[in-house]
GUKOLVO-737891 format. One record per residue (C-alpha): residue number from 1; z, y, x; chain. Coordinates in nm, 2 decimals. Example, Ala and Ser with C-alpha at 12.3 -4.5 7.8 and 13.67 -1.06 7.14 Angstrom:
[1, [0.78, -0.45, 1.23], A]
[2, [0.71, -0.11, 1.37], A]
***
This chain:
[1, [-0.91, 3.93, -9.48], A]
[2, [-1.22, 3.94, -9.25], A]
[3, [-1.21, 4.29, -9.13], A]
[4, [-0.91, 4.50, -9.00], A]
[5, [-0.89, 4.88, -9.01], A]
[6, [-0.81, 5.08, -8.68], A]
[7, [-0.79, 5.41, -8.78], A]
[8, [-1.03, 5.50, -9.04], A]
[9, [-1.29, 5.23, -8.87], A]
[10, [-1.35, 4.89, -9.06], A]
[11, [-1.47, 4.64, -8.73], A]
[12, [-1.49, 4.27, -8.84], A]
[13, [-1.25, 4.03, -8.71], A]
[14, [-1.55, 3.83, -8.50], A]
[15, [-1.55, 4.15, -8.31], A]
[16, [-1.22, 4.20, -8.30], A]
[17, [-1.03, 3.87, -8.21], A]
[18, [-1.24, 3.77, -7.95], A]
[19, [-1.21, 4.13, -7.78], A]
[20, [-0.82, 4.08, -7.79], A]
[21, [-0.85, 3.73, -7.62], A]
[22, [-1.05, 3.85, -7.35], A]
[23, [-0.78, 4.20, -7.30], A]
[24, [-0.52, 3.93, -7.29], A]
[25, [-0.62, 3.71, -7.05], A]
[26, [-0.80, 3.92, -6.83], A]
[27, [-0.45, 4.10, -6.76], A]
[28, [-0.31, 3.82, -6.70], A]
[29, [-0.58, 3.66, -6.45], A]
[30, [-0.53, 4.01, -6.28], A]
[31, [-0.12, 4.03, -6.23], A]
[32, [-0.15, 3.64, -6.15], A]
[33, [-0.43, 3.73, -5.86], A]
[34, [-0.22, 3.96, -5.72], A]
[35, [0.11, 3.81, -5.79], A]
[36, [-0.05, 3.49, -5.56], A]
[37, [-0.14, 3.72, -5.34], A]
[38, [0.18, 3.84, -5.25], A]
[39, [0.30, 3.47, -5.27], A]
[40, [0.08, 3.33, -5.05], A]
[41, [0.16, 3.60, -4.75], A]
[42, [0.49, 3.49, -4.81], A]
[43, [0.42, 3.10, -4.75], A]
[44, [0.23, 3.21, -4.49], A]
[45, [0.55, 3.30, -4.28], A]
[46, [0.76, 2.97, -4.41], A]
[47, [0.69, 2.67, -4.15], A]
[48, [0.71, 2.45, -4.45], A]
[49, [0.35, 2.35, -4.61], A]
[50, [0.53, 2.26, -4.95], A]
[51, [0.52, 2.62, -5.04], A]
[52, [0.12, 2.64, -4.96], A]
[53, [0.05, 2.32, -5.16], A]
[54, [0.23, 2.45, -5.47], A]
[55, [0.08, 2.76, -5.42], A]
[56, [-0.27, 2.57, -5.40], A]
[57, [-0.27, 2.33, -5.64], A]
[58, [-0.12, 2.55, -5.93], A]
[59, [-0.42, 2.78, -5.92], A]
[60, [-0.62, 2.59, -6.17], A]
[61, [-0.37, 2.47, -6.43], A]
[62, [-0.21, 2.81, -6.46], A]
[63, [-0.52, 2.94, -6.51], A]
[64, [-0.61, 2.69, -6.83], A]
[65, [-0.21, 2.81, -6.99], A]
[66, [-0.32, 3.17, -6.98], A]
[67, [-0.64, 3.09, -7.15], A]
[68, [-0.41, 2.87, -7.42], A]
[69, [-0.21, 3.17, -7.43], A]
[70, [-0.49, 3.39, -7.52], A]
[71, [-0.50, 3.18, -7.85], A]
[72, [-0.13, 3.23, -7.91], A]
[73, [-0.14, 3.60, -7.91], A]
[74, [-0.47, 3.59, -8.16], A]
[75, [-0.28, 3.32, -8.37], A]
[76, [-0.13, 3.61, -8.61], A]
[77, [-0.44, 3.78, -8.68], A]
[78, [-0.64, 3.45, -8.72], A]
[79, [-0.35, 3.34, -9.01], A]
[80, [-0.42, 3.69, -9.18], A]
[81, [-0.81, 3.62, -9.21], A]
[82, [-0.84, 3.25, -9.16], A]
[83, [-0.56, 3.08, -9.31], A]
[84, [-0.66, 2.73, -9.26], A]
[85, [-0.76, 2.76, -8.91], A]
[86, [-0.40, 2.91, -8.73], A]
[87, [-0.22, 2.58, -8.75], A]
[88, [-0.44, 2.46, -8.49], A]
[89, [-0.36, 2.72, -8.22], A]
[90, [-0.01, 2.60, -8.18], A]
[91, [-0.15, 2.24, -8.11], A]
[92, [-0.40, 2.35, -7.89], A]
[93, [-0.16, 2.57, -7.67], A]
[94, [0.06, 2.22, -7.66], A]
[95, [-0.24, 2.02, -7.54], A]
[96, [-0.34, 2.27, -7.25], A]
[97, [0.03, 2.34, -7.13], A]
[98, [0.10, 1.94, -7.11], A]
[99, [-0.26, 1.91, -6.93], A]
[100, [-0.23, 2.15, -6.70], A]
[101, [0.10, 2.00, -6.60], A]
[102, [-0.06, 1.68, -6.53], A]
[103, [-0.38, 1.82, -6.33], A]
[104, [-0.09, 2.01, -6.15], A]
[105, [0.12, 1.70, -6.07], A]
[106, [-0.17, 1.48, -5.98], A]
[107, [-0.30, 1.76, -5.73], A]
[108, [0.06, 1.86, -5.62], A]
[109, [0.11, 1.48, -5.55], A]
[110, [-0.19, 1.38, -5.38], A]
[111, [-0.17, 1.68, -5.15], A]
[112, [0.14, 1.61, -5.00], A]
[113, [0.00, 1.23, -4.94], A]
[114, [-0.27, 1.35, -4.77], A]
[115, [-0.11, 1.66, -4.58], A]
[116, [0.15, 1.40, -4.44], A]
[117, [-0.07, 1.10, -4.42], A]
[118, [-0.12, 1.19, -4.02], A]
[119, [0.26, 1.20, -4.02], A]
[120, [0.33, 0.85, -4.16], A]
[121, [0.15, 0.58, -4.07], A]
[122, [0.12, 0.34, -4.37], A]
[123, [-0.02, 0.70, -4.54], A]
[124, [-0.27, 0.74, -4.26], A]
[125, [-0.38, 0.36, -4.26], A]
[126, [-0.36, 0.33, -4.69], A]
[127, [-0.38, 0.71, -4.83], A]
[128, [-0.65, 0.68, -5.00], A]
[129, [-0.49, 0.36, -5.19], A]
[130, [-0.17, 0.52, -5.20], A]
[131, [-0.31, 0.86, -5.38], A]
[132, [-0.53, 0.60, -5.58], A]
[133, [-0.20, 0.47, -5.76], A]
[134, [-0.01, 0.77, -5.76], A]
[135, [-0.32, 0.94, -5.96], A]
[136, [-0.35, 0.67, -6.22], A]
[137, [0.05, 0.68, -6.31], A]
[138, [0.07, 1.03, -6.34], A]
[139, [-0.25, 1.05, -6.57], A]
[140, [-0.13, 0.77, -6.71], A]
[141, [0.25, 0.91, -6.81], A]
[142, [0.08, 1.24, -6.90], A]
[143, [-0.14, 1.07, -7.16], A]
[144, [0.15, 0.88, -7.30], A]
[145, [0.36, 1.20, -7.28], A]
[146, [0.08, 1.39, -7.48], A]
[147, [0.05, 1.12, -7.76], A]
[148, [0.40, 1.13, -7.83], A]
[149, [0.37, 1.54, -7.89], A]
[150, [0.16, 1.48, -8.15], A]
[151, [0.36, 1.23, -8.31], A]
[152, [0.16, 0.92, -8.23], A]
[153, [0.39, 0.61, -8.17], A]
[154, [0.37, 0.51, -7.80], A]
[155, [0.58, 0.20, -7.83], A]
[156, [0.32, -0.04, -7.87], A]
[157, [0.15, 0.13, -7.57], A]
[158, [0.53, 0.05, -7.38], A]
[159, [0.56, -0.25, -7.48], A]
[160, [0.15, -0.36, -7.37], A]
[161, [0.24, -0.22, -7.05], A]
[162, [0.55, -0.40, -6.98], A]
[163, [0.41, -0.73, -7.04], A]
[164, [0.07, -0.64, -6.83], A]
[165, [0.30, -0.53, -6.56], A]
[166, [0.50, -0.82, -6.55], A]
[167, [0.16, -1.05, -6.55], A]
[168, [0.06, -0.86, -6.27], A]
[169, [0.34, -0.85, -6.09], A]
[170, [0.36, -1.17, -6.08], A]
[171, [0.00, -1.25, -5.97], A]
[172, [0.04, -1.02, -5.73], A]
[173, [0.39, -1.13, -5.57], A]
[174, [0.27, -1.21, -5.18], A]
[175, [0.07, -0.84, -5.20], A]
[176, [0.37, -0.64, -5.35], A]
[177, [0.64, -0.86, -5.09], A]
[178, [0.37, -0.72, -4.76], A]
[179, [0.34, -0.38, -4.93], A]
[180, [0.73, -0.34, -4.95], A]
[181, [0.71, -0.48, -4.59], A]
[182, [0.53, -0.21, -4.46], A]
[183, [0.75, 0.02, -4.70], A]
[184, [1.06, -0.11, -4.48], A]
[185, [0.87, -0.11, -4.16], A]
[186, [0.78, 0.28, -4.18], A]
[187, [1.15, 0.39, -4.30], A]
[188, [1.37, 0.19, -4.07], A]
[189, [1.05, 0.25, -3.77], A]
[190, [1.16, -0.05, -3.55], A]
[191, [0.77, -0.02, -3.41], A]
[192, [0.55, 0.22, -3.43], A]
[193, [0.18, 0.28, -3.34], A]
[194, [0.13, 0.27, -2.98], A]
[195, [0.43, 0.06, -2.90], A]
[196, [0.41, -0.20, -2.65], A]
[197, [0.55, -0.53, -2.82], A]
[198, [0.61, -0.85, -2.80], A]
[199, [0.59, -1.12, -3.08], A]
[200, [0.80, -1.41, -3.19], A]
[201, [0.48, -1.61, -3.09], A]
[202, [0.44, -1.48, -2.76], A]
[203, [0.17, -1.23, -2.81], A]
[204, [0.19, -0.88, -2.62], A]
[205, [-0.02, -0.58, -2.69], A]
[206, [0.00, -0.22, -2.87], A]
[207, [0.09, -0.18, -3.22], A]
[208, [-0.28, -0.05, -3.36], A]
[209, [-0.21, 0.03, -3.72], A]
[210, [0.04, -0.04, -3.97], A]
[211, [-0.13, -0.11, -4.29], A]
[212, [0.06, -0.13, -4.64], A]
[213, [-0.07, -0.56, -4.66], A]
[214, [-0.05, -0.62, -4.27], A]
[215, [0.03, -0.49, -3.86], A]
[216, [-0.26, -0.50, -3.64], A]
[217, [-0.16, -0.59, -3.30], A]
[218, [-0.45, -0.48, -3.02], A]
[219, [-0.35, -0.74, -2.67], A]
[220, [-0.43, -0.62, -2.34], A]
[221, [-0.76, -0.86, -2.32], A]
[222, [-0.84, -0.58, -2.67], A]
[223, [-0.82, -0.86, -2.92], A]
[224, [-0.62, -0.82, -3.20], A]
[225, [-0.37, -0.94, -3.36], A]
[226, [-0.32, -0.96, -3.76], A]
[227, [-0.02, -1.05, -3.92], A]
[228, [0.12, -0.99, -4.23], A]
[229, [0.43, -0.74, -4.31], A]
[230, [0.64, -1.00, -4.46], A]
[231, [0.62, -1.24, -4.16], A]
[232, [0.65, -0.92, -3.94], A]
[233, [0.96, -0.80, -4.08], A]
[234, [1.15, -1.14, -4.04], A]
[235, [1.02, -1.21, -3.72], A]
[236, [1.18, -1.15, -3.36], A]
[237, [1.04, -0.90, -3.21], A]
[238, [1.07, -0.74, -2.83], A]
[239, [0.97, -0.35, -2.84], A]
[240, [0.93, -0.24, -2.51], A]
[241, [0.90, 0.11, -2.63], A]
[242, [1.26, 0.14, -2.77], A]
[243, [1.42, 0.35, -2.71], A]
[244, [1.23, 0.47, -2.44], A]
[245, [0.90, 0.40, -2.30], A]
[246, [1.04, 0.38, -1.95], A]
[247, [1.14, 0.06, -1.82], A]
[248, [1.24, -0.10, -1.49], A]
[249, [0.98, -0.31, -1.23], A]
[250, [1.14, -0.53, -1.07], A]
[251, [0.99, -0.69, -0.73], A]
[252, [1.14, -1.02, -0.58], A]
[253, [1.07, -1.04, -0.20], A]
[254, [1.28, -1.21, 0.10], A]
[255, [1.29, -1.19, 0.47], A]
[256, [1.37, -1.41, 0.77], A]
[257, [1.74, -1.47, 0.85], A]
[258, [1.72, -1.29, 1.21], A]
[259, [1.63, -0.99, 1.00], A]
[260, [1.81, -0.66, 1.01], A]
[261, [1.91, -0.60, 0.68], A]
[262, [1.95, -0.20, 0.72], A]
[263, [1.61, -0.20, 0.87], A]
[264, [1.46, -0.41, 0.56], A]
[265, [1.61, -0.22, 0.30], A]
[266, [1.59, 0.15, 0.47], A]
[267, [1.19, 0.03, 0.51], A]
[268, [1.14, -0.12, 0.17], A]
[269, [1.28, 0.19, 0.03], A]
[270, [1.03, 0.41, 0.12], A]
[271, [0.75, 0.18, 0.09], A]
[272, [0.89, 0.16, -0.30], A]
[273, [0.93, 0.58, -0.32], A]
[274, [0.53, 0.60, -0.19], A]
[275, [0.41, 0.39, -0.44], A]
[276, [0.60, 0.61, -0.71], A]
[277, [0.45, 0.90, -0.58], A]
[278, [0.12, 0.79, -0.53], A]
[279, [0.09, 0.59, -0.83], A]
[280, [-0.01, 0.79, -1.19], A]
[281, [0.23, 0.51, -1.42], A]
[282, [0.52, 0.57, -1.16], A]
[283, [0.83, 0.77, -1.25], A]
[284, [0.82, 1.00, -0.99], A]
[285, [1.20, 1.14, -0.96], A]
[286, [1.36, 0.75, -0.96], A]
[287, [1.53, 0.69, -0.68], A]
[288, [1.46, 0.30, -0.62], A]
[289, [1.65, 0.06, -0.45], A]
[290, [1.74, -0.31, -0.36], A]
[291, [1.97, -0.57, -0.40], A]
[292, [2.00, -0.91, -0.18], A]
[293, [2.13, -1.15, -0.35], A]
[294, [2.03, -1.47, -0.26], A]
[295, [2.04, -1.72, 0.08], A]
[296, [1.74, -1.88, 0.01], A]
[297, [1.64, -2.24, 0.16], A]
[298, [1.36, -2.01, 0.39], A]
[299, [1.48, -1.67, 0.41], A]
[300, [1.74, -1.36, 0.24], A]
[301, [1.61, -1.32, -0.09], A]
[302, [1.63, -0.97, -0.28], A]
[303, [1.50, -0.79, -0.59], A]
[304, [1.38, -0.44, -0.60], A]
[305, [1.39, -0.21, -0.86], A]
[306, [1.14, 0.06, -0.93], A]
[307, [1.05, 0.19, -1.24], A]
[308, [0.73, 0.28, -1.46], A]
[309, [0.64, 0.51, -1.78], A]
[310, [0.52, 0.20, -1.99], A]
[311, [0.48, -0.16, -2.00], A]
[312, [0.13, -0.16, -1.88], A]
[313, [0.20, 0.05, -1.54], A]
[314, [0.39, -0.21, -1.35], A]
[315, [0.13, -0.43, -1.30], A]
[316, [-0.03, -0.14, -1.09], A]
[317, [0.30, -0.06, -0.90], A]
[318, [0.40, -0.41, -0.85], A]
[319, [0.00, -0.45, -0.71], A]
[320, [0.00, -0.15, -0.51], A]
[321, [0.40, -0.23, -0.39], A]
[322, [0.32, -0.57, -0.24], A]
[323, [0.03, -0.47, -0.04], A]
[324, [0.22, -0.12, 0.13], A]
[325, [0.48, -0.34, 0.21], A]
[326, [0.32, -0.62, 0.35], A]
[327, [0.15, -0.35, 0.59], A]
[328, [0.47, -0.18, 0.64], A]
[329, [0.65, -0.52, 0.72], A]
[330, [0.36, -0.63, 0.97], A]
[331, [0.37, -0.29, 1.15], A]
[332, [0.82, -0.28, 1.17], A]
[333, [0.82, -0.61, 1.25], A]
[334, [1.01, -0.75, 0.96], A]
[335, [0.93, -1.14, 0.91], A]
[336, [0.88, -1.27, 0.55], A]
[337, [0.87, -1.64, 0.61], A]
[338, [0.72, -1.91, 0.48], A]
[339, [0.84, -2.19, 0.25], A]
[340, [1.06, -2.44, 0.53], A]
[341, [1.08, -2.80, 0.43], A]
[342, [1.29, -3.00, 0.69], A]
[343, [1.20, -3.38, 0.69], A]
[344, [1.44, -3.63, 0.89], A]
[345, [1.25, -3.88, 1.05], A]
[346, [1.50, -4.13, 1.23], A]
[347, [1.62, -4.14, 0.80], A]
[348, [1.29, -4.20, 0.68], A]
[349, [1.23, -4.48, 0.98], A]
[350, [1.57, -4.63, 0.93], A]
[351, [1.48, -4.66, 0.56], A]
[352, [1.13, -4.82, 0.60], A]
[353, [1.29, -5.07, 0.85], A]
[354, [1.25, -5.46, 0.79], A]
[355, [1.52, -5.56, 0.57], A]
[356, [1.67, -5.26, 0.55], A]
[357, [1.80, -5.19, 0.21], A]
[358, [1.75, -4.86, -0.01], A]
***
């Protein structure tokens, strides 16, 4: 039957058919415009972006299942007037619904890579990598997925996989071992970009970027450093960021014996709260202090303690600390003295005498 009868008109089914497909869909590209509309006002108040990528990246593929579903509802009519053309609606609608939920978990994937990848370091230094694989799995379990809908055997497929995935594996061992690396490094976070560390090796300097093969390492002379996850993981390492980025100075000095010890320590004291003040890497509400602890061979030895915002700063302070207080001693009077040697010379004579023996 190529002609259906509405009313006591006889219009072709050409006309008809693809008149009811457009109806169809068009209603239902309308009530999903608004219903996203009212959606997306509500993501809009959610501090979550989840919602908003969903919200995003279903857009197109619901799109192509109301089109399939246009061929759905004319699938009746078309078995009435073209019976050897319906079975292929049902496949059809199959085919869209399993590909728009592939185009919706690539896009819903890759977006949350990339909306987090200035979270997560590994996804900021190896997105586009990262989003690379995660692209070609979920195309490629989507195509597998769709070949076993239409009853075409995937096992071979399986079983070609599993042996090209253990090949590669295999040649691929030292890159999987650094990429895991880096897997550990970002989850368990015992550095982080823009800590201050020290290696196994002796190297010091900021962590730069943490890549998924290998740590970059910038040293304060701005060289850098590469090493590879693996070694990093198993290595020793001194983070002078954790947990905080605060850390103690600590300034050795001494003064002469005849010294007044209240005077020397009420002196350096303030001499250690200017620099704090004045300096921009000190930690302006520390109270800092000293401690003797030491009768040296030339003088009353003593540490003092002050304390910076990072590694880097106490250079500065300890710079700036040694020249206010050797103006500060110089003006109160305080002596630091000088390395004393004492040499006994009727012992050295009586041991360089004739016949004398050692």
């Amino acid at each position: 039957m190529e002609e259906t009868v509405i009313g006591n008109i006889i219009v072709p089914n050409w006309i008809i058919l693809p008149l009811i497909f457009l109806v169809w869909v068009m209603a239902l590209l309308s009530f999903k415009r608004i219903a996203f509309g009212v959606v997306r006002r509500l993501a809009a108040r959610t501090r979550t972006k989840f919602d908003d990528i969903f919200i995003r990246t279903s857009d197109t593929p619901l799109t192509l299942v109301i089109l399939a579903s246009g061929g759905v509802v004319i699938e009746p009519l078309v078995s009435a007037a073209y019976a050897g053309a319906a079975h292929y609606f049902p496949v059809i609608f199959k085919a869209a619904v399993i590909i728009s939920l592939i185009i919706f978990m690539e896009r819903f994937l890759t977006s949350v890579i990339h909306e987090y990848s200035e979270r997560v370091e590994i996804l900021r230094s190896s997105g586009g990598f990262i989003r690379g694989v995660t692209r070609v799995i979920v195309v490629g379990l989507g195509l597998l997925v769709l070949l076993d809908s239409f009853d075409i055997s995937v096992t071979p497929v399986l079983a070609s996989l599993g042996i090209g995935s253990l090949a590669v594996a295999l040649a691929l061992q030292p890159t999987l071992e650094n990429l895991f690396a880096g897997v550990q490094i970002v989850i368990d976070k015992p550095i982080q970009v823009g800590h201050f560390i020290k290696l196994e090796s002796g190297e010091e300097g900021y962590v730069h970027r943490i890549g998924w093969r290998s740590t970059w390492i910038r040293l304060l002379p701005d060289n850098m450093v590469i090493i590879s996850n693996k070694n990093l993981v198993n290595a020793r390492i001194l983070n002078y960021c954790y947990p905080v980025k605060e850390l103690a100075v600590i300034a050795e000095a001494s003064v002469h014996y005849q010294s007044d010890l209240e005077q020397v320590e009420r002196v350096t004291v303030e001499v250690a709260k200017e620099v704090l003040q004045e300096s921009s890497g000190g930690v302006k509400n520390f109270q800092p202090f000293i401690r003797y602890h030491t009768f040296g061979d030339s003088g009353i030895h003593f540490s003092v303690s002050l304390r910076a915002k990072e590694f880097v700063d106490q250079y500065l302070i300890k710079h700036e600390f040694i020249k206010k207080l050797h103006k500060r001693y110089m003006a109160e009077g305080i002596v630091i003295p000088y390395p004393v040697r004492a040499v006994n010379y009727e012992q050295e004579k009586a041991l360089s005498a004739p016949g004398q023996k050692s």
